[in-house]
Every structure is written in C-alpha cells, then in structure tokens.
N, C-alpha and C positions, 0 to 999 in steps of 0.2 A: 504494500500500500504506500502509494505518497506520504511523505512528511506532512507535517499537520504545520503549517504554517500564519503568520500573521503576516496582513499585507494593506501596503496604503498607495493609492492613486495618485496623483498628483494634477493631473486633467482626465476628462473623457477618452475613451479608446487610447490607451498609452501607447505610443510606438515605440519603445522601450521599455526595458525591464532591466532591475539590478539584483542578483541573487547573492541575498549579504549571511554568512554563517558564523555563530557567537562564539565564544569559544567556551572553556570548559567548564563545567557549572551554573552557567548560565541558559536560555534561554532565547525565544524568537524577540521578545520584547526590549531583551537587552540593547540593542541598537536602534530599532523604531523611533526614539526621541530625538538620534540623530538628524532624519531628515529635514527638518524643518530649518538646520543650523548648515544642513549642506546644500541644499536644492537652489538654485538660483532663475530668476522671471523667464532668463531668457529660455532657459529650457526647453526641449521636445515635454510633452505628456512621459510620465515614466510609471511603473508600475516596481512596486521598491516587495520583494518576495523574504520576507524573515521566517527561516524555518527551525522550526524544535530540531535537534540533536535527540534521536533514541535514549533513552537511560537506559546504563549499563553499568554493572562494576567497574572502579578504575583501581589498581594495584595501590598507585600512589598513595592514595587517601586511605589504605589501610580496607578496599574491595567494596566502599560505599557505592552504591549506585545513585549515580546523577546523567544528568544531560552531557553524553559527548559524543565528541564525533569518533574515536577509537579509545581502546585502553592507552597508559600510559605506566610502563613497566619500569621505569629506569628515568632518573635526571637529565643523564646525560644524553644532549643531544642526538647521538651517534646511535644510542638505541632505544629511545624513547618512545617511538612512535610502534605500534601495534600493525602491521604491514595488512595485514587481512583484514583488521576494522578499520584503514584508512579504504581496502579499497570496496569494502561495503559502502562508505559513506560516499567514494566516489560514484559508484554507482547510482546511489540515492539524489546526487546531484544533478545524474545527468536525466533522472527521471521528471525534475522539476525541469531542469531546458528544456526536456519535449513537451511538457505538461504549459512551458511560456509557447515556447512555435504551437501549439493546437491552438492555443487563445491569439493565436496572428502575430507573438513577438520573434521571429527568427533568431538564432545564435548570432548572429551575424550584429543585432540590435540587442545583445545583452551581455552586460556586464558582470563577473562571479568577483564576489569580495567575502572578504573574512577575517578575523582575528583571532591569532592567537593559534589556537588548535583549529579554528575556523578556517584560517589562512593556512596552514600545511595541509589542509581538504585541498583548499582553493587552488594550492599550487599543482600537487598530485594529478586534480580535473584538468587542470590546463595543458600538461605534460600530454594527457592521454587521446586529448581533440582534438581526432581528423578534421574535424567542421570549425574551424577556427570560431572563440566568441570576440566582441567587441573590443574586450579586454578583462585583464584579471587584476585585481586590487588584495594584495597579501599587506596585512600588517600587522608589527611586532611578534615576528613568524620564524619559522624555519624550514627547509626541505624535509619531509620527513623520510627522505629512502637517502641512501649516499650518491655521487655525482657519476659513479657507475651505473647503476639503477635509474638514474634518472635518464640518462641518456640510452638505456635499453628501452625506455617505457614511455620516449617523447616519439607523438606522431608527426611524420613526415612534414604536414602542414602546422603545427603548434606553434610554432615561434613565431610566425604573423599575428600572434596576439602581444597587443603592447602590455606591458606592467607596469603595476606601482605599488613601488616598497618602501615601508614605512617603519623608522622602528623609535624606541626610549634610549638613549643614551647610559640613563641606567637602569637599564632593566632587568630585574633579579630573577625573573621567572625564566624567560628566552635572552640570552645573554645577546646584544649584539651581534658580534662574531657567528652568530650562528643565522640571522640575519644577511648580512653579509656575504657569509660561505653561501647561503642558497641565491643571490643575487649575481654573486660572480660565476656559479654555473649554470644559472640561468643565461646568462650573456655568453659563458661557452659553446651554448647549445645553440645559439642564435637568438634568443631571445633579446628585444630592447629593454630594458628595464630604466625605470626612474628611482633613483633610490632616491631616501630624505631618512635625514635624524633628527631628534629632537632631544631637550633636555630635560624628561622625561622618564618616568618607570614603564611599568606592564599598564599603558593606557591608551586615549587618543587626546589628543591637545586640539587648540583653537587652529593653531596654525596649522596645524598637520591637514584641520576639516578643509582650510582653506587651498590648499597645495593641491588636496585632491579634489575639490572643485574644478581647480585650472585643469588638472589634466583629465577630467570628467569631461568639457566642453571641447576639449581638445578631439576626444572620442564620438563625443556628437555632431559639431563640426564635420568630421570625415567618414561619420553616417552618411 
C-alpha cells in the first residue's frame, strides 16, 4: 500500500510536485510548516507530498519502534544504514512518483527532498532513476551505501538530475564529512551538485530555506 501521506497545494491543478521525507523519528508533519517560509508568488502551482516513514524497530534506540525510513545498526557512517530497509523505502518512493504522474505530475516536474535519514532515501532514489526527476534536495545527509555501491547502482540517465546539498557545520548526528564524502561522489559519478554549509547543528536554518528557494526557481525556470 502507498505511504499515508500529508499534502498541501499551493494553486489549482499543481504542475509540480515536491516529494519531501522526514527523517528519523519524526513524521509527514514535521516539514509541512516549512512551506509557507519556502514557497515564493512567482511560483508554478506545486503540490508539496509529506509522507509517514513505516514504524519499525531501530537498533540504535535500544529496538524502539518509530517512524523511519530503515534501521540504523551502527554510528558510524560507513555502516549505518540498513541496505535492505533503504531499498524498501526506495521502492516506496518510487511508488509515490507514479502515484504524482497518474494525478498529471511527471518525474520530469518533481522534485525528491529529505533530511536526514530522509535525504540518504533521497539520494539512494536518485542513484536508481532511469526516468530522471527535476531534481533531488539531500540535507544534513549522507550516502548510505559506499562510492562503490553507488556507482554499481547509479542508472545510466541519473546524473541529469541537478542537486542540492545542505549541511550544519556542527552537526553531531551526520558529521559533515560525511556530507561531503556523499557530494564528492556524487560529482564522481557525474552528478552536479550544489553544496552549502551553515553554522548550524542537525537542522535547517533561514538561510539555508533561502538558498534553496534560488535553486528551486532555478528548477522551474528550466521546467
């Protein structure tokens, strides 16, 4: 079954869509208050898709069950992420793109963003799409497979999607560097990336909303 999602319009018949995923313990709501502080007049209509995260046990937390998009077995970056519930979530995501193309938004006219554990989905989806989207928006992230793996599991067409990466300066949870490392193999692999840091923890800041505004119209524009 599709993800149970929260979703807000912004005009009639949206000719975009932005498919935003929270990151751990959180939920679809968590970002929703964002819009209001990112959306700007001149805008196309957009259709902004916030979806639940499954609850699942995570290791970390001692096997509580919460909202994430995979377990999380280990700190360190390098094994942190749960390979198999990344690529259920992938899947899950790609079920919400076709579920925006039957409501008339193509890949082509949607945006994937995320934070956090959000954003190592987001990267993951991105690596795997023959059907390029709009673009993908990782923040305060990391890659979750290594720069081998990524380049086994990047489709032919995927690097035609632009990026934009965002991270905390000090950020305790995803360290920098690990930001970073997934930015500069992203650009190994052809991808464009935009990075931006902030001085900042495990958040999002004013500025940051602002940076990705510009490169948001940037994406519509060349709609």
């Amino acid at each position: 079954m599709t993800l149970d999602t929260v979703e807000h319009e912004t005009g009639a018949q949206p000719r975009w869509s932005v498919l935003w995923l929270h990151g751990l313990g959180a939920d679809g709501h968590d970002f929703a208050p964002i819009v209001p502080e990112l959306v700007r007049r001149e805008w196309p209509g957009l259709r902004f898709v916030f979806p639940h995260a499954r609850v699942r046990p995570v290791t970390i937390n001692g096997g509580m069950r919460m909202r994430a998009w995979y377990d999380i077995r280990d700190l360190d970056l390098a094994h942190r992420a749960d390979l198999e519930g990344v690529a259920a979530s992938v899947a899950e995501v790609e079920a919400l793109v076709a579920r925006e193309e039957a409501r008339g938004v193509p890949p082509e006219r949607q945006l994937l963003a995320g934070f956090s554990q959000g954003g190592a989905v987001t990267l993951a989806a991105g690596l795997a799409r023959a059907r390029p989207l709009a673009g993908l928006v990782a923040l305060s992230t990391y890659l979750p497979m290594g720069a081998s793996q990524a380049q086994a599991a990047c489709a032919p067409q995927a690097p035609a999607q632009p990026v934009f990466m965002a991270h905390g300066q000090f950020d305790p949870v995803v360290p920098q560097r690990g930001g970073e490392a997934a930015a500069q193999a992203l650009r190994a692999l052809g991808f464009g990336v935009e990075w931006r840091t902030y001085p900042m923890q495990h958040a999002v800041c004013a500025e940051e909303i602002r940076d990705l505004g510009d490169w948001m119209t940037a994406r519509f524009a060349a709609g």
